[in-house]
N, CA, C and O of each residue as an XYZ file, in Angstrom:
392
protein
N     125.717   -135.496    115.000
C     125.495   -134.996    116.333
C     125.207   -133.494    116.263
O     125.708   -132.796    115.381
N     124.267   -132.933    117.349
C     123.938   -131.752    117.435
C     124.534   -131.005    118.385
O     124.265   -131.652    119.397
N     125.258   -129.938    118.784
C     125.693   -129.578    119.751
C     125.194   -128.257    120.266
O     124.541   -127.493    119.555
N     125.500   -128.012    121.462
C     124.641   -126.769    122.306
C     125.814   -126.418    123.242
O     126.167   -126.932    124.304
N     126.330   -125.349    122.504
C     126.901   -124.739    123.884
C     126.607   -123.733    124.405
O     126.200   -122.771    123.754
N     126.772   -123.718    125.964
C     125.779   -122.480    126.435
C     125.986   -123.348    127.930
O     126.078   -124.523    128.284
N     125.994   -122.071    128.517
C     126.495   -122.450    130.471
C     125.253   -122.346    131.116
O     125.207   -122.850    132.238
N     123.817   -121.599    130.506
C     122.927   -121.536    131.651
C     121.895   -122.049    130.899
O     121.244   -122.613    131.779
N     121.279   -122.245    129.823
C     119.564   -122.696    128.958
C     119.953   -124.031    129.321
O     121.047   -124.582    129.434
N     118.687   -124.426    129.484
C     118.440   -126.290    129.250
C     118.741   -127.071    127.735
O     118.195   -126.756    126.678
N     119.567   -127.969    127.882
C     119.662   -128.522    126.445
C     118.552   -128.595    125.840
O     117.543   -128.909    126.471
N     118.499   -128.276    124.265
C     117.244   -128.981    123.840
C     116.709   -130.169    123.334
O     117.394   -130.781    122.513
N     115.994   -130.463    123.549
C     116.149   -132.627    123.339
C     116.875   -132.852    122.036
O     117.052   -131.783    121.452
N     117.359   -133.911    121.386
C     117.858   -134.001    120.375
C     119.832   -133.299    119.964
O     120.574   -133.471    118.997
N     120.015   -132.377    121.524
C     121.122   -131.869    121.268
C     122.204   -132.356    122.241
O     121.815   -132.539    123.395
N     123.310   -132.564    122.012
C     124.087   -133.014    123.061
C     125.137   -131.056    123.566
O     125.655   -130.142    122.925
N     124.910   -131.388    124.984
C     125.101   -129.854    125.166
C     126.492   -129.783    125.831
O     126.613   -130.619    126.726
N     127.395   -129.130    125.660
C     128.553   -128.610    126.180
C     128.945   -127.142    127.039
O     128.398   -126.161    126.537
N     129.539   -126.939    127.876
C     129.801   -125.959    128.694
C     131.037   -124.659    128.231
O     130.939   -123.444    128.400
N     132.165   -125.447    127.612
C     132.839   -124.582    127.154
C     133.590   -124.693    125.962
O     133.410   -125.815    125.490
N     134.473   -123.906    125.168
C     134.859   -124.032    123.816
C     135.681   -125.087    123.950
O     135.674   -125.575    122.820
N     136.357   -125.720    124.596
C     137.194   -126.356    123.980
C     136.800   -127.614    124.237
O     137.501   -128.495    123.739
N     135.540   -128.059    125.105
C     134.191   -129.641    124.546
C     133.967   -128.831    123.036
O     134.718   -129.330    122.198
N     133.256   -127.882    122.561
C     132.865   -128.188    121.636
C     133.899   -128.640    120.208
O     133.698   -129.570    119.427
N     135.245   -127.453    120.197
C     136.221   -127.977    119.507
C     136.851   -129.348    119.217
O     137.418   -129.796    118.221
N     136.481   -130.002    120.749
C     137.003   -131.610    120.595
C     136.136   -132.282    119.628
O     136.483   -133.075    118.752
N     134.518   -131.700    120.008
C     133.630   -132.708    118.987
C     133.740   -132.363    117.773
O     133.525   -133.274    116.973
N     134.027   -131.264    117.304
C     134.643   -130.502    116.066
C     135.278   -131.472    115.679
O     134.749   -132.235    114.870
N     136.363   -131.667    116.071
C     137.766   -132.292    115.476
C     137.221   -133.816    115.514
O     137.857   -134.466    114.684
N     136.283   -134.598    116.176
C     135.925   -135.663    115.662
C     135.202   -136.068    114.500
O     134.672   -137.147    114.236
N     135.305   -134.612    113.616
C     134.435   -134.813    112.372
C     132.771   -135.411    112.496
O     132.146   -135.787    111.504
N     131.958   -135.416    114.522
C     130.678   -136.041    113.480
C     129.429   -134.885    114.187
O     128.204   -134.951    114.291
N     130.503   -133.808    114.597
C     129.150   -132.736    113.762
C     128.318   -132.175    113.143
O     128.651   -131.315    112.328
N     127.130   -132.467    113.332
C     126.390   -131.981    112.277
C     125.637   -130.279    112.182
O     125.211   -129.586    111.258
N     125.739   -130.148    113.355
C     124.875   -128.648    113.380
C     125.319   -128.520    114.524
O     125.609   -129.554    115.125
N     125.556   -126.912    115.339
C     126.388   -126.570    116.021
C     125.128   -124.740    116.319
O     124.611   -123.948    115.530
N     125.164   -124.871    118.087
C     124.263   -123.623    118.025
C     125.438   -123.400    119.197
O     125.842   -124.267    119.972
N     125.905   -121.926    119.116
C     126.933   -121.497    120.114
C     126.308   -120.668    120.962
O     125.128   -120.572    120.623
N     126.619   -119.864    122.150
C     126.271   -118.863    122.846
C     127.498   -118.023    123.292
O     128.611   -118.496    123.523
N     127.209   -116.936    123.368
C     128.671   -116.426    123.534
C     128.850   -116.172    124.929
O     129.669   -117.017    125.292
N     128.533   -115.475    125.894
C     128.561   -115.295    127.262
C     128.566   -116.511    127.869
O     127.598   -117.258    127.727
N     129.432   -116.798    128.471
C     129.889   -118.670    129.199
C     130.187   -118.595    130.699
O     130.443   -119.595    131.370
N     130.129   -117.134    131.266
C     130.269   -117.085    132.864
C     131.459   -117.000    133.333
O     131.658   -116.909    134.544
N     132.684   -117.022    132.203
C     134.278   -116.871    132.315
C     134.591   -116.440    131.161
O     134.936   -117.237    130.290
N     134.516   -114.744    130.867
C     135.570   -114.868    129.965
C     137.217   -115.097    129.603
O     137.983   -114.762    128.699
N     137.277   -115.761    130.683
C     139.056   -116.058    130.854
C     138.981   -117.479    130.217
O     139.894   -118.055    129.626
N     138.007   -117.828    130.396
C     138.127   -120.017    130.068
C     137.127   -119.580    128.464
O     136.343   -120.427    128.036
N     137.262   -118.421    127.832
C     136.560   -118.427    126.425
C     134.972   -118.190    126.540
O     134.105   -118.219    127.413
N     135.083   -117.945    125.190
C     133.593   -117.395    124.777
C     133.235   -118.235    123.070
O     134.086   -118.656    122.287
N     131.785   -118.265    122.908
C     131.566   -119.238    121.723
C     132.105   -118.592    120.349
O     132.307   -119.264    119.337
N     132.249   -117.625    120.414
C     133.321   -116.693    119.763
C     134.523   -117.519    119.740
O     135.172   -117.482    118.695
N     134.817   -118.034    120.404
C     136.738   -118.807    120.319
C     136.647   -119.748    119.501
O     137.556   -119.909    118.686
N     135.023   -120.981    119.526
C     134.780   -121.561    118.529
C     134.679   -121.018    117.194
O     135.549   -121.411    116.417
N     134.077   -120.447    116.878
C     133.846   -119.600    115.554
C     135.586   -119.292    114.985
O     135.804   -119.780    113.876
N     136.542   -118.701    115.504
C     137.560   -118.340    115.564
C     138.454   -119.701    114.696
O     138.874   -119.762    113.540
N     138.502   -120.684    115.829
C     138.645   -121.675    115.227
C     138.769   -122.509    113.989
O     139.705   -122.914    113.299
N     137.353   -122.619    113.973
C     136.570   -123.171    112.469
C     136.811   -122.441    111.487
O     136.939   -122.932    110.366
N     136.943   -120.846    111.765
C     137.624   -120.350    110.913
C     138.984   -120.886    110.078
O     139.234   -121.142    108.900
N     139.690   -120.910    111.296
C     141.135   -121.111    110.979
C     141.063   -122.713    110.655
O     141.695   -122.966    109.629
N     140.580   -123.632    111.136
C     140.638   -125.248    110.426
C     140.271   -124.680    109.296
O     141.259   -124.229    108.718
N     139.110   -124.471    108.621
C     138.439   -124.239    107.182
C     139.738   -123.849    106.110
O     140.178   -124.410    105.106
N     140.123   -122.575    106.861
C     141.097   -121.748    105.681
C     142.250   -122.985    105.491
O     142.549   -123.561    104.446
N     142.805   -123.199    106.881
C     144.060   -123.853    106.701
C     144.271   -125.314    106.359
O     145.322   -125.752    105.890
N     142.965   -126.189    106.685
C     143.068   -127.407    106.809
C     141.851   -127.956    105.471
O     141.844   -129.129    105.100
N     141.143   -127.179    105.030
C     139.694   -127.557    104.336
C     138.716   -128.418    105.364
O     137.938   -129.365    105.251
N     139.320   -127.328    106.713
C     138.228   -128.482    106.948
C     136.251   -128.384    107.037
O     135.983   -127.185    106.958
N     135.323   -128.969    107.127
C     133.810   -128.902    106.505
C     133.110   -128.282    107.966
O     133.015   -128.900    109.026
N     132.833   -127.428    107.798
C     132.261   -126.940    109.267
C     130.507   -127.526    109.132
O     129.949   -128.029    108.156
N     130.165   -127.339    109.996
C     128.843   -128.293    109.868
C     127.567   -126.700    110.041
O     127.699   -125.486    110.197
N     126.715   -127.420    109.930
C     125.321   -125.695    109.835
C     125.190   -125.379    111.205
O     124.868   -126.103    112.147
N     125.560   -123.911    111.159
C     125.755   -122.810    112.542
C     125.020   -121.992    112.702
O     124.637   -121.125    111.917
N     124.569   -122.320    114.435
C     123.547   -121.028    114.566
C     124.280   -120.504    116.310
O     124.871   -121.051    117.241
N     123.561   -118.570    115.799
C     123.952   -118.535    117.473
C     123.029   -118.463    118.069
O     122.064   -118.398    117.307
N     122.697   -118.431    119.273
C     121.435   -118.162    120.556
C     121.836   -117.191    121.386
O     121.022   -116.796    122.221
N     123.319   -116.532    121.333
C     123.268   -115.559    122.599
C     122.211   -114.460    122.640
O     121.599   -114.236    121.596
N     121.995   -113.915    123.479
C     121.365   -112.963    124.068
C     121.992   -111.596    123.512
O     121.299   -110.864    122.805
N     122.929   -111.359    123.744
C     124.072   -110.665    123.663
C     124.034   -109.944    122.681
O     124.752   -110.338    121.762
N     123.464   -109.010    122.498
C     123.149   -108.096    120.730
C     124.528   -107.588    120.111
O     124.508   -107.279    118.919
N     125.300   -107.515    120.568
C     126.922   -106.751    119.768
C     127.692   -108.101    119.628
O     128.363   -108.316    118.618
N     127.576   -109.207    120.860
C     128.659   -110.472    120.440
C     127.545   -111.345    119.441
O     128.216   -112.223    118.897
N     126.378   -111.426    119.075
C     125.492   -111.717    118.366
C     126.133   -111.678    116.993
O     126.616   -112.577    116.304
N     125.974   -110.152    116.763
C     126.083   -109.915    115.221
C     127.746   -109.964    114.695
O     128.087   -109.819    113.521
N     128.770   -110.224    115.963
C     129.925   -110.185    115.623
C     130.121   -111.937    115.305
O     130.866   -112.456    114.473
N     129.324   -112.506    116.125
C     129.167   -114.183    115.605
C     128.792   -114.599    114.165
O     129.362   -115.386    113.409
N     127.648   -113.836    113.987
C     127.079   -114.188    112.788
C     127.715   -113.871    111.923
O     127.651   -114.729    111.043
N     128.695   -112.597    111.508
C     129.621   -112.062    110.856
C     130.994   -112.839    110.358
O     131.625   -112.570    109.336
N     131.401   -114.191    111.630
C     132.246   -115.133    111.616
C     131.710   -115.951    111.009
O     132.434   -116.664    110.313
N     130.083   -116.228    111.004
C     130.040   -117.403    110.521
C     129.526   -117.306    108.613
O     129.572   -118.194    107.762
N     129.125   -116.038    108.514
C     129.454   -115.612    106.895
C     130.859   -115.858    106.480
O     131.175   -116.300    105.376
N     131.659   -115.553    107.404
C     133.397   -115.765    107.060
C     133.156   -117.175    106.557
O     132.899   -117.538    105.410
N     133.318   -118.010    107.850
C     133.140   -119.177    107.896
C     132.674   -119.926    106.699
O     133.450   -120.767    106.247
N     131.356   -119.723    106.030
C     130.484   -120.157    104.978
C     130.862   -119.604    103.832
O     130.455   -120.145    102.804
N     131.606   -118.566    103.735
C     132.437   -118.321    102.063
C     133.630   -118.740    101.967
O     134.109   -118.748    100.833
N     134.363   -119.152    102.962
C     135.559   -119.471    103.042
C     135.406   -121.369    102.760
O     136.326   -122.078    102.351
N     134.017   -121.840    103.108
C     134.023   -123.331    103.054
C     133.512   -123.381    101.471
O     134.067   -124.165    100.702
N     132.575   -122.631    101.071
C     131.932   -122.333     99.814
C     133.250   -122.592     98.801
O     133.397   -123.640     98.172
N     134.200   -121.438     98.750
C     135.242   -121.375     98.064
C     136.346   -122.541     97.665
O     137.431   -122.466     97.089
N     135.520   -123.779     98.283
C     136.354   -124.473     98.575
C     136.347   -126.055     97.336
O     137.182   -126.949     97.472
């Protein structure tokens, strides 16, 4: 499965799309992720940001082994952008190492 999270773009065909971190974490934890595009700005930062995912996967990976699936971001957002992509280098040496 492909996932899209993001509160305002149109899904893109082929992706099943979610609204906030903790749909996408559930499909996470069902193991049948395959590729995962986050956005960080969600219209609440009180109910999370795609950042909380990243956060996450972090912490399953280190603590659990668990296999994060291939990550991309789409925000707009040029500073929560490169602080995403920065998680998801974490993310990818920490699964690497593994």
């Amino acid at each position: 499965m492909r996932v899209f999270l993001d509160d305002e773009r149109p899904i893109p065909p082929g992706w099943h799309g979610v609204r906030w971190p903790e749909e996408a974490i559930a499909l996470l934890e069902g193991g049948e992720v395959e590729e995962l595009s986050l956005d960080h700005d969600l219209g609440d930062d009180a109910h999370g940001t795609g950042y909380d995912v990243l956060v996450w996967l972090e912490r399953a990976v280190a603590e659990r082994g668990f296999r994060p699936p291939r990550l991309h971001v789409h925000s707009a957002n040029p500073a929560a952008r490169e602080r995403m992509l920065a998680g998801i280098r974490a993310i990818e040496r920490l699964a690497g190492s593994r």
